[in-house]
N, C-alpha and C positions, 0 to 999 in steps of 0.2 A: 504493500500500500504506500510505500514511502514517510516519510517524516512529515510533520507539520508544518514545515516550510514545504514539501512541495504542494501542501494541500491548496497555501496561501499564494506561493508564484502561479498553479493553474488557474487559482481563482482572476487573481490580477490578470492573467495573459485572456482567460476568458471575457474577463470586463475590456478588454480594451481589444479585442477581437469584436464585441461586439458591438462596442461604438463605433468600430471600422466601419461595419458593414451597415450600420445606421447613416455613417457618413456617409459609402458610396452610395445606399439607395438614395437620401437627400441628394445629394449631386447627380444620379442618375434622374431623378423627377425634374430638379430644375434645368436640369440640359432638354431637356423634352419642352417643360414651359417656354425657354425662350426661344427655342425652334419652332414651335406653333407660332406664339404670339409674338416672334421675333423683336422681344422689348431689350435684350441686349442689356438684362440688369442684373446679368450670373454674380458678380464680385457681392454687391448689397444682397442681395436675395437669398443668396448662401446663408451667409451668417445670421438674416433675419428667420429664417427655415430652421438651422441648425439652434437659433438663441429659443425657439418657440419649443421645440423637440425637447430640448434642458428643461424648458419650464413644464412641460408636460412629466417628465421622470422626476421632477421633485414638486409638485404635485400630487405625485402616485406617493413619493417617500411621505408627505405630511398628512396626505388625505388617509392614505392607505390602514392605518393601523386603526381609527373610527370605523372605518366599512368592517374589520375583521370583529371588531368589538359587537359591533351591532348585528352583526351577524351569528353569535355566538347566542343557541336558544335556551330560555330559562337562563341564563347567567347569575352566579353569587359568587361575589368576594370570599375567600378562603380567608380565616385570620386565624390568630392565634386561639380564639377565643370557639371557631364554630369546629376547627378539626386541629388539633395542637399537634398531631404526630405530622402531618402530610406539611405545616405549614415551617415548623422544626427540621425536616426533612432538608426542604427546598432550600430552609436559609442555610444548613448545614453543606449541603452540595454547590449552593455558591459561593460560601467565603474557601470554601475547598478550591472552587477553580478561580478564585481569584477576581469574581465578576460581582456585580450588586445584586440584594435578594427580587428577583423581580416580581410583580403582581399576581397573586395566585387568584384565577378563577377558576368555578365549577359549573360546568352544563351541564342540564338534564340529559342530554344525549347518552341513549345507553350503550352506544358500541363504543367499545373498549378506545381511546385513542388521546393523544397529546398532544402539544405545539406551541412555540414560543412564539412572540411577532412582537414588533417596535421600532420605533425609528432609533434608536438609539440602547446601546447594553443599557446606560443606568436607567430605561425608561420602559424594558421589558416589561412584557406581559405574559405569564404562563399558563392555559389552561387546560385542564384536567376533566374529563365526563364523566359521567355518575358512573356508567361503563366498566370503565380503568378501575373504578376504586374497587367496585364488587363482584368482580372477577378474578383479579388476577392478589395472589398475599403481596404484605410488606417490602419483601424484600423484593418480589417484581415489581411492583411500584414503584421501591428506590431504584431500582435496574433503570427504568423508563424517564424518571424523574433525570437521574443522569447525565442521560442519552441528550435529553431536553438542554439542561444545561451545558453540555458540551458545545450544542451548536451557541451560545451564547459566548460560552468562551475561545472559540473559533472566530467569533465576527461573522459567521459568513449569511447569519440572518437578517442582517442591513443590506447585504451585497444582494444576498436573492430580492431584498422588496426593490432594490432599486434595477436590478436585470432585469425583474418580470416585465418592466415598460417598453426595452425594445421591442420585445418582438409584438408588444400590443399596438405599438404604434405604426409597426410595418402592415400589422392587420388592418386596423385602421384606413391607412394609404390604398390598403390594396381593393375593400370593402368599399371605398369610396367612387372608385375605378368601377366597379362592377356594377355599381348604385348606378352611376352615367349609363354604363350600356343599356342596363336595363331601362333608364329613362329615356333612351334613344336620342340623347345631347346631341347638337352641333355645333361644332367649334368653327365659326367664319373663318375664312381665307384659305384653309387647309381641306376642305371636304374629308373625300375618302383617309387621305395620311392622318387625317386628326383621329377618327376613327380609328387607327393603325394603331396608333401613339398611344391610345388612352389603353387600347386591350395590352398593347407591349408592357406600359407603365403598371398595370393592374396586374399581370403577371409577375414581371421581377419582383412587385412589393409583396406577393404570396409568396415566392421561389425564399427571398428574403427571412420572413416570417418561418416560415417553415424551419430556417436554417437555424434562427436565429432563438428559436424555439427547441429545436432538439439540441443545442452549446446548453441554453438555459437548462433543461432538462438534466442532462450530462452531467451539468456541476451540483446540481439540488442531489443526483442517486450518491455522487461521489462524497458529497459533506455526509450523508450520513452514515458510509461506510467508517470514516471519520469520528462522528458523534456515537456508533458504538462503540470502534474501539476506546475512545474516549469515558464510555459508564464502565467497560471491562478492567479498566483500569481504575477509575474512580471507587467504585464496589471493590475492588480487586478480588470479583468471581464475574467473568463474561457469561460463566454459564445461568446467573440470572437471568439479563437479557433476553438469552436464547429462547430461555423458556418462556417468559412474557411474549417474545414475539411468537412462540408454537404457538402457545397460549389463545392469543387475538389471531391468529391464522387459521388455527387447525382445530382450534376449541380442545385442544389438549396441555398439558403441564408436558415441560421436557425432563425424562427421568435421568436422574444422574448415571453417569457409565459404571461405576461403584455400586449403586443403589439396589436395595433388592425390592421383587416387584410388590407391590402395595395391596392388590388385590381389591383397594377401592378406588371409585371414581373421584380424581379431585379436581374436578370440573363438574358442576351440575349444568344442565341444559335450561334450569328451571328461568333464571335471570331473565325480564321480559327482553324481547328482542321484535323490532316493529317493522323490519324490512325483511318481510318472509325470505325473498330471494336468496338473501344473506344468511336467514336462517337455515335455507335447504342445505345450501353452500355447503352451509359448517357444518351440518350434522352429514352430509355426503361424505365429509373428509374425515369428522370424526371416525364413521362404519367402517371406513377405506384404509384409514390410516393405523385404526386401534387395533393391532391384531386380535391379541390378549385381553381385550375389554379392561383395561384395570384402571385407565381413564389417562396413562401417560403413554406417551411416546419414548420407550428403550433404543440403543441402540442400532437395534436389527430395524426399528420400523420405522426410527429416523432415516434411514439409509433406502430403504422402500420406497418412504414419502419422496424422498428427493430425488431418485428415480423415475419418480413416474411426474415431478416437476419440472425435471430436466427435458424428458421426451415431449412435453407440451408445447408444439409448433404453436402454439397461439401465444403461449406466454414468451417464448422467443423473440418471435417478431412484437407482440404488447412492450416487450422491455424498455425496447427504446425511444418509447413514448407515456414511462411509468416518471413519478417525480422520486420513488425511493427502488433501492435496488430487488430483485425476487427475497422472498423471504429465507429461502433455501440456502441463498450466497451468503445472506448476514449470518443465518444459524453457521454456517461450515467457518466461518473465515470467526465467529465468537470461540467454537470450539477448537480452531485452531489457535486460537489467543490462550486458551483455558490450558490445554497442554502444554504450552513454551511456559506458564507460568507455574505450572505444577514442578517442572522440571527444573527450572531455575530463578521462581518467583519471579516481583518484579526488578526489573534494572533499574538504577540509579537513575536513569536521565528517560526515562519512560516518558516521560510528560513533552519531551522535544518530539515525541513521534504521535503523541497522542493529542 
């Protein structure tokens, strides 16, 4: 996976790959304006285009974290006072990574899941779904709580809200272009070539977007490859994690390689769950995956599972259009973290790679 500097040069070479390609589509658009409407005003209109585009990506950075707020259903402040473990927890896992205790919300939302957002680390925000808390024990939750916090001490959750704007803006451009066809515009002086121009222009700004869409992508799976190995280290057991993530994937606990089998389920199905689909999902994978009925995933049926997630041509080609990587890769690459640490704990300088 490399060090934490290379997590932060990819990051940087990505941000600035992608204001390339924000540049040349602006400069491709307005080479097309002044060829149409032959105003011969490239030098000014550049940087007026280009100044608008800025204002548009720090508008996303200051609007941005209101919309995710409001967006978050049933919302409650977390304090010290409504859940003292989970709220101890979080302030304990940031002065650990060296970052401010951020906002702790809770949504009603009942699938399992978490995520930090904010324009700035001292002004994070972290929330948590009723979900998360009543499914998965403590020490998967500190697993996950972590993971959370890592990306925090990473930085790289400022860099995502401000990347997600190119390629919305190239959508934008391109959407714009296609609005015209559809309205069946005429641009005077140019008849048919204007026509030509507008489809060319509405093409590259999709070609654009697309591109600039699967960069953004690319780096969201890559930080969190990052932000586990980061709770494996933090916890210093990765194989928490692992199993939170079997856990919220598979609706199984992952059994330790040590562990002998339990003989009971510790995962009930009972926890309400309101997107049937999701329900089928999970209890398809539980019948699928649980050889032994005893509610975890061992060894032998981890290796099954991943097996038969590997041969999934759908999840293949879905991949590189997912914003976090297959669940499979993070379990194999936690349990290979959990081994190097059995064997030789961890290293002095851990935290440069983590």
């Amino acid at each position: 996976m490399g060090s934490l500097g290379a997590l932060r040069r990819g990051s940087w070479f990505t941000v600035l790959l992608l204001f390339s390609l924000l540049s040349l589509l602006l400069l491709a658009i307005l080479v097309i304006v002044d060829y149409v409407l032959q105003s011969r005003a490239f030098p000014a209109a550049f940087a007026i285009v280009f100044g608008l585009a800025f204002l548009f990506i720090l508008a996303q950075w200051l609007v941005s974290p209101a919309i995710v707020r409001w967006a978050i259903r049933g919302r409650q402040p977390i304090t010290a006072d409504s859940n003292p473990w989970l709220f101890r927890t979080v302030d304990e896992l940031a002065r650990q990574a060296g970052v401010p205790p951020p906002k702790i919300w809770q949504s009603e939302d009942s699938s399992p899941n978490a995520f930090v957002f904010g324009r700035t680390i001292a002004s994070a925000e972290l929330v948590v779904t009723a979900g998360l808390l009543q499914r998965l024990n403590q020490d998967e939750i500190r697993a996950v709580l972590a993971h959370e916090i890592g990306h925090l001490r990473h930085r790289d959750v400022i860099i995502m809200t401000l990347m997600s704007a190119v390629p919305l803006i190239a959508y934008v451009i391109a959407r714009m272009g296609f609005e015209l066809l559809r309205g069946n515009v005429r641009v005077r002086g140019k008849g048919g070539q204007a026509l030509l121009i507008i489809i060319a222009s509405a093409i590259v700004s999709y070609a654009v977007y697309l591109v600039t869409q699967l960069l953004v992508l690319y780096l969201s799976r890559t930080r969190e490859y990052y932000a586990d190995a980061y709770s494996g280290a933090a916890t210093r057991d990765p194989h928490l994690l692992a199993s939170a993530l079997t856990k919220i994937s598979y609706g199984l606990s992952l059994a330790s390689e040590d562990s002998e089998p339990s003989g009971l389920r510790a995962f009930m199905i009972g926890d309400p769950v309101k997107a049937s689909e999701d329900y089928d999902e999970l209890a398809n994978k539980m019948n699928a995956y649980d050889l032994d009925k005893d509610g975890q995933l061992d060894a032998y049926e981890l290796q099954k599972a991943i097996e038969v997630e590997r041969k999934s041509h759908w999840r293949r080609a879905n991949e590189l259009f997912g914003t976090h990587p297959p669940t499979y890769k993070r379990i194999l690459m936690l349990e290979t973290m959990e081994e190097e640490l059995k064997k030789g704990g961890l290293p002095a300088n851990i935290y440069q790679f983590v």
